[in-house]
N, CA, C and O atoms as CSV, one atom per row, in Angstrom:
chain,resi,resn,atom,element,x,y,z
A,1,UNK,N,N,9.633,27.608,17.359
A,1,UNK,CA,C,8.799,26.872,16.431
A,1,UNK,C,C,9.515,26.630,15.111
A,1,UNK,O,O,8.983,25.979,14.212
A,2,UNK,N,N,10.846,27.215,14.994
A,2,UNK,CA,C,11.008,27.144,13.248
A,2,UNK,C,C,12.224,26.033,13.110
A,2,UNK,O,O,13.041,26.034,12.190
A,3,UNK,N,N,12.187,25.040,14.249
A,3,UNK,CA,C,12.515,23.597,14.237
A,3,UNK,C,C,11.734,22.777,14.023
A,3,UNK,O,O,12.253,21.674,13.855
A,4,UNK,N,N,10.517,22.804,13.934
A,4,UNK,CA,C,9.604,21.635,13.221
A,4,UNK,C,C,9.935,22.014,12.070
A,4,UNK,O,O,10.375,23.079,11.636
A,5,UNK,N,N,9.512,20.391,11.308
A,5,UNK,CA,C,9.747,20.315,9.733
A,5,UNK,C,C,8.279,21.004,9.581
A,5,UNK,O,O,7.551,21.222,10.550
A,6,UNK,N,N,7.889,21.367,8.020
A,6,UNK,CA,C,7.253,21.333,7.162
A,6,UNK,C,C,6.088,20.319,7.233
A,6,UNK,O,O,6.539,19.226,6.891
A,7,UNK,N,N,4.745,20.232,7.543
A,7,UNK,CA,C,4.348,18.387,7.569
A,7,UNK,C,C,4.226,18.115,6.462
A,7,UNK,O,O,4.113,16.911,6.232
A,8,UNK,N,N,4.194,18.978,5.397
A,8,UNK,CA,C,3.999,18.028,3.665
A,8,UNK,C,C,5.496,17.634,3.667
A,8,UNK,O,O,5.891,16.484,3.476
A,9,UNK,N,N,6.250,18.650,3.889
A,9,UNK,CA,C,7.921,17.930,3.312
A,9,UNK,C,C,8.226,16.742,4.598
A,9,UNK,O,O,8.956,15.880,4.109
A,10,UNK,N,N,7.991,16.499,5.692
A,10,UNK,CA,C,7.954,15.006,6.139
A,10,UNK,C,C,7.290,14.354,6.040
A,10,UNK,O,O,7.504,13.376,6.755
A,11,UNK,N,N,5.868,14.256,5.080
A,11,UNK,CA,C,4.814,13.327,4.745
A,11,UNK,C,C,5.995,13.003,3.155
A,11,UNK,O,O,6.063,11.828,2.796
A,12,UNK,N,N,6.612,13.796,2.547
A,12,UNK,CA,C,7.229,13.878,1.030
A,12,UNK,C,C,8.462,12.823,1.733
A,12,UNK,O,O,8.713,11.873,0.991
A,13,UNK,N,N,9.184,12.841,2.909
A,13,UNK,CA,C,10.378,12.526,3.223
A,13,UNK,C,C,10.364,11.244,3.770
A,13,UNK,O,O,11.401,10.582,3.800
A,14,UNK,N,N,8.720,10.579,4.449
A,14,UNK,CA,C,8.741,9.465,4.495
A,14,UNK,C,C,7.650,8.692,3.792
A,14,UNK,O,O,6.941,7.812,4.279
A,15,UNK,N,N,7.638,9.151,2.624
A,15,UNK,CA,C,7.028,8.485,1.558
A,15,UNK,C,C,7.424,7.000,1.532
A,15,UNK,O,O,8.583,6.614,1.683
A,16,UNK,N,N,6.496,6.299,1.355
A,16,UNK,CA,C,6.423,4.537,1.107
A,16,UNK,C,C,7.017,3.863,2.302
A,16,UNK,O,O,7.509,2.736,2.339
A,17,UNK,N,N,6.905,4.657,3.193
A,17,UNK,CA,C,6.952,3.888,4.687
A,17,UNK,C,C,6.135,3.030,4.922
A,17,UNK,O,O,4.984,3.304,4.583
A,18,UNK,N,N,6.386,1.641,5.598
A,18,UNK,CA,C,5.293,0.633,5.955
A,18,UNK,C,C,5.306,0.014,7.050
A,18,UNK,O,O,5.972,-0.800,7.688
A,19,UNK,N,N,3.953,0.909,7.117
A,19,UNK,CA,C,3.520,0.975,8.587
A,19,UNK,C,C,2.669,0.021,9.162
A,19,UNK,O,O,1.835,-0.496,8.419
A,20,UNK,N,N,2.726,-0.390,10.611
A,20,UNK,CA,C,3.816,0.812,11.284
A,20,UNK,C,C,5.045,0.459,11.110
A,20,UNK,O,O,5.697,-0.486,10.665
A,21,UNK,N,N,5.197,1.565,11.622
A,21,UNK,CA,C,6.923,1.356,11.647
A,21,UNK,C,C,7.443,2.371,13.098
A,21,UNK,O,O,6.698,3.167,13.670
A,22,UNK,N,N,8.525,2.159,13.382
A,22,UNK,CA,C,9.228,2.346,14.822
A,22,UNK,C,C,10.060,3.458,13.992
A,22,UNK,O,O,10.122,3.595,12.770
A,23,UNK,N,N,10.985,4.585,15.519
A,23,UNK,CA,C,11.224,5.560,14.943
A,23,UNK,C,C,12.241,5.006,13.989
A,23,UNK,O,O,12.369,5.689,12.973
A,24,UNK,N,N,12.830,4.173,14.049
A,24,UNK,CA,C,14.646,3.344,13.671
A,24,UNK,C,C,13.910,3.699,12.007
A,24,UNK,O,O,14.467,4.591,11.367
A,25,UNK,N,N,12.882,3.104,11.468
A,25,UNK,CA,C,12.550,2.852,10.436
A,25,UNK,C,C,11.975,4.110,10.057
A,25,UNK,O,O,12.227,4.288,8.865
A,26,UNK,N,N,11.207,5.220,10.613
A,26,UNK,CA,C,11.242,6.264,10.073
A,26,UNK,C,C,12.623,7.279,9.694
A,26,UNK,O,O,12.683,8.237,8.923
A,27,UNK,N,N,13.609,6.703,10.496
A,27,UNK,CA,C,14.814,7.733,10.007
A,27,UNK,C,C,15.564,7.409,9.384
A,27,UNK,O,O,16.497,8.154,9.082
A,28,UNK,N,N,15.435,5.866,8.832
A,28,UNK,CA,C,16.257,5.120,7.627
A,28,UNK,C,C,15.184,5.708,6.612
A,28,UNK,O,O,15.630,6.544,5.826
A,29,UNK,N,N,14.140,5.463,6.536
A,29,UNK,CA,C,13.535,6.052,5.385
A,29,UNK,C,C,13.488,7.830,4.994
A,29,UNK,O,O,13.207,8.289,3.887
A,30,UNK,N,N,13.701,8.307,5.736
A,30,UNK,CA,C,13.890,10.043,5.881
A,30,UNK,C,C,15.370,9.887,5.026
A,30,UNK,O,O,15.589,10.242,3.868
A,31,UNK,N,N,16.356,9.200,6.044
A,31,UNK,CA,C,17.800,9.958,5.199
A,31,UNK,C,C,17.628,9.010,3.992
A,31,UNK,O,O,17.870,9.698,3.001
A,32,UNK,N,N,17.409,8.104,3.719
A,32,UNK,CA,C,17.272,7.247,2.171
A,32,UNK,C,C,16.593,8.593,1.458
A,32,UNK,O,O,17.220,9.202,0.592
A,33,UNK,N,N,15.652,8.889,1.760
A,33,UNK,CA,C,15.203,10.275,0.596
A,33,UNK,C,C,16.032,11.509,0.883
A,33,UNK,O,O,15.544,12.590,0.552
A,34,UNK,N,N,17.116,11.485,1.404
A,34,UNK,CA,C,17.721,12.527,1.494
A,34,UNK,C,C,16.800,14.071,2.120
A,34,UNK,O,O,16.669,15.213,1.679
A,35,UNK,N,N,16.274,13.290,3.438
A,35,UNK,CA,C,15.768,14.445,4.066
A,35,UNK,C,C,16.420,15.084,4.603
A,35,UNK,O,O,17.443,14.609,5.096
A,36,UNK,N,N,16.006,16.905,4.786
A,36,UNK,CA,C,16.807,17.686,5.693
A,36,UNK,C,C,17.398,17.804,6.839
A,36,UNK,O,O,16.596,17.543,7.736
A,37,UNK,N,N,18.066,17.981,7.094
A,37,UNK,CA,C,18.411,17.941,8.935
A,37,UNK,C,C,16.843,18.650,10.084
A,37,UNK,O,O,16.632,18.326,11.253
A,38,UNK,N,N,16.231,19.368,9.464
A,38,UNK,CA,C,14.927,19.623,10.361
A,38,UNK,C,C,14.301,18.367,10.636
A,38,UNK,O,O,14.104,17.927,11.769
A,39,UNK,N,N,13.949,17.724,9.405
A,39,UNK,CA,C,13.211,16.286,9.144
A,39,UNK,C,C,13.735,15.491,10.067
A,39,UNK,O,O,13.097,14.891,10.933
A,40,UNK,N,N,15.156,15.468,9.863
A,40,UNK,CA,C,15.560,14.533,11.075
A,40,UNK,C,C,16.102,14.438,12.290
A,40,UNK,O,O,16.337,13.428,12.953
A,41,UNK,N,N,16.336,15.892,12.606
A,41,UNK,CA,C,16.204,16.349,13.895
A,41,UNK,C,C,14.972,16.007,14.352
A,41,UNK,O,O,15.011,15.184,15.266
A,42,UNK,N,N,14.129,16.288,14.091
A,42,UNK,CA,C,12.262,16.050,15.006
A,42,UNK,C,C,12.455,14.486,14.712
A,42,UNK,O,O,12.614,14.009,15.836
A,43,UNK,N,N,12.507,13.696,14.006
A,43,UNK,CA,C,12.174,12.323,13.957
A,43,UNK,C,C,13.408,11.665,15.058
A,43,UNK,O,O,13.094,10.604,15.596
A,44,UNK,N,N,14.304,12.046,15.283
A,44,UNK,CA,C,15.618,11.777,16.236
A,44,UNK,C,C,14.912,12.216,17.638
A,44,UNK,O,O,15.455,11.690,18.609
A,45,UNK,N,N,13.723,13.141,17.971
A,45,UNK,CA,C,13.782,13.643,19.239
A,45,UNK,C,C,11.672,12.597,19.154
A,45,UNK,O,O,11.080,12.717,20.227
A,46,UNK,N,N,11.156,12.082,18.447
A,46,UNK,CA,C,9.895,11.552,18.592
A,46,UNK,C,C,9.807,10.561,19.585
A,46,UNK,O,O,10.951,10.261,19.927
A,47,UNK,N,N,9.016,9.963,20.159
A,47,UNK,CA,C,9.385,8.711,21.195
A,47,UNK,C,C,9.437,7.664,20.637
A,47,UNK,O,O,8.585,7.335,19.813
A,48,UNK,N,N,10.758,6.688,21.067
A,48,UNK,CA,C,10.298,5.274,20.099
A,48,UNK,C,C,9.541,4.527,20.288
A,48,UNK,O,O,9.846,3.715,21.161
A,49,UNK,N,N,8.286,4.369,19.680
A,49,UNK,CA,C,7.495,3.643,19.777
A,49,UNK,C,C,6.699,3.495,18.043
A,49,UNK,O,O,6.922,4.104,16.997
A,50,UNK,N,N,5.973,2.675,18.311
A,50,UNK,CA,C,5.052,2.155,16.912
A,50,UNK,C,C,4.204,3.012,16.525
A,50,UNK,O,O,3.212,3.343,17.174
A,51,UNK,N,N,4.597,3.542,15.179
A,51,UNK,CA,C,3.860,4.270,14.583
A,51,UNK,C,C,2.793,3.659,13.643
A,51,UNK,O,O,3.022,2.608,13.046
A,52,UNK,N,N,1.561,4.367,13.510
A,52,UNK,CA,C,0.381,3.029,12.780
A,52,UNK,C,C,0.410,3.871,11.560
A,52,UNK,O,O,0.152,3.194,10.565
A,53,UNK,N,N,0.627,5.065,11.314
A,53,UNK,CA,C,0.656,5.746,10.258
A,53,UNK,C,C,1.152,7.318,9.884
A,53,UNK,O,O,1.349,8.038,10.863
A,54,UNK,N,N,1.304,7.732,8.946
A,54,UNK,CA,C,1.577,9.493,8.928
A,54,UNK,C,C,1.260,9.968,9.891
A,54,UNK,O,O,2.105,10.486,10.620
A,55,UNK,N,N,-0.166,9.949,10.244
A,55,UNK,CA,C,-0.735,10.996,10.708
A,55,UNK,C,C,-0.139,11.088,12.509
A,55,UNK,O,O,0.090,12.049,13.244
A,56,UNK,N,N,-0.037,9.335,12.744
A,56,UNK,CA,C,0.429,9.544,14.075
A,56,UNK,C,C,2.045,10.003,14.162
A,56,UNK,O,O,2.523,10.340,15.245
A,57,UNK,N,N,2.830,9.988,12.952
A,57,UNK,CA,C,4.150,10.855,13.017
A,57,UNK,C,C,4.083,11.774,12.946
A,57,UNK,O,O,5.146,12.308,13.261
A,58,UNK,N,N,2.806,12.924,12.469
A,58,UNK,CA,C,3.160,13.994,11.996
A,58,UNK,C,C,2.553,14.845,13.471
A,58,UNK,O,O,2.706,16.048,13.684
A,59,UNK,N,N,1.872,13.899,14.344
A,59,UNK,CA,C,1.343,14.725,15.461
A,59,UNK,C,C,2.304,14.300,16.820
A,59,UNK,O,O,2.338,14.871,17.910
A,60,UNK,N,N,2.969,13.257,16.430
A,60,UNK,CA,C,4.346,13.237,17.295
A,60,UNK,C,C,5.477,14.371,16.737
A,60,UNK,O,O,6.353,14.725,17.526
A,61,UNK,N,N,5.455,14.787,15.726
A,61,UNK,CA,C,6.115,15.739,15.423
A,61,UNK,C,C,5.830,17.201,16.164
A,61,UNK,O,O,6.562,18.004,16.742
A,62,UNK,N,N,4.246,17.146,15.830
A,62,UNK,CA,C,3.732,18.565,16.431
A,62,UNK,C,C,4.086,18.879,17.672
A,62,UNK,O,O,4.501,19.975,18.050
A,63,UNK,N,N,3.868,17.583,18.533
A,63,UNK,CA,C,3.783,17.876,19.613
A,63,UNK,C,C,5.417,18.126,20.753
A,63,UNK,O,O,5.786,18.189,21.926
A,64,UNK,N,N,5.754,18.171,19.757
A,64,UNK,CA,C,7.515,17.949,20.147
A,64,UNK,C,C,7.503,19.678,21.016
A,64,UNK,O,O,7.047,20.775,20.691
A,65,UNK,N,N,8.076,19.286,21.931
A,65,UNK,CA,C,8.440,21.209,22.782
A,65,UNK,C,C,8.440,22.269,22.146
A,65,UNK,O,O,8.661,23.335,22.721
């Protein structure tokens, strides 16, 4: 478990994302804020598909193995 991010520090890491957005665009916006390698390890392993908002990244996050 202590490979998931944080969900406030990846709600902090993809701040002003506009959604949706696909994973390509969540991980340009992660490393643009200079997110951690946790942050973008889980966003590198999410499925690519259309995200409608946070909440559906942060439970594609959860649900990661």
């Amino acid at each position: 478990m202590g490979n998931k991010p944080n969900p406030i520090q990846l709600q902090k890491d993809l701040k002003g994302v506009d959604y949706p957005a696909r994973q390509a665009d969540l991980l340009k916006v992660a490393r643009d804020h200079g997110a951690g390698q946790e942050v973008v390890s889980a966003l590198e392993k999410i499925p690519d598909r259309e995200y409608d908002g946070p909440n559906a990244v942060s439970k594609a996050v959860a649900d990661l193995g």
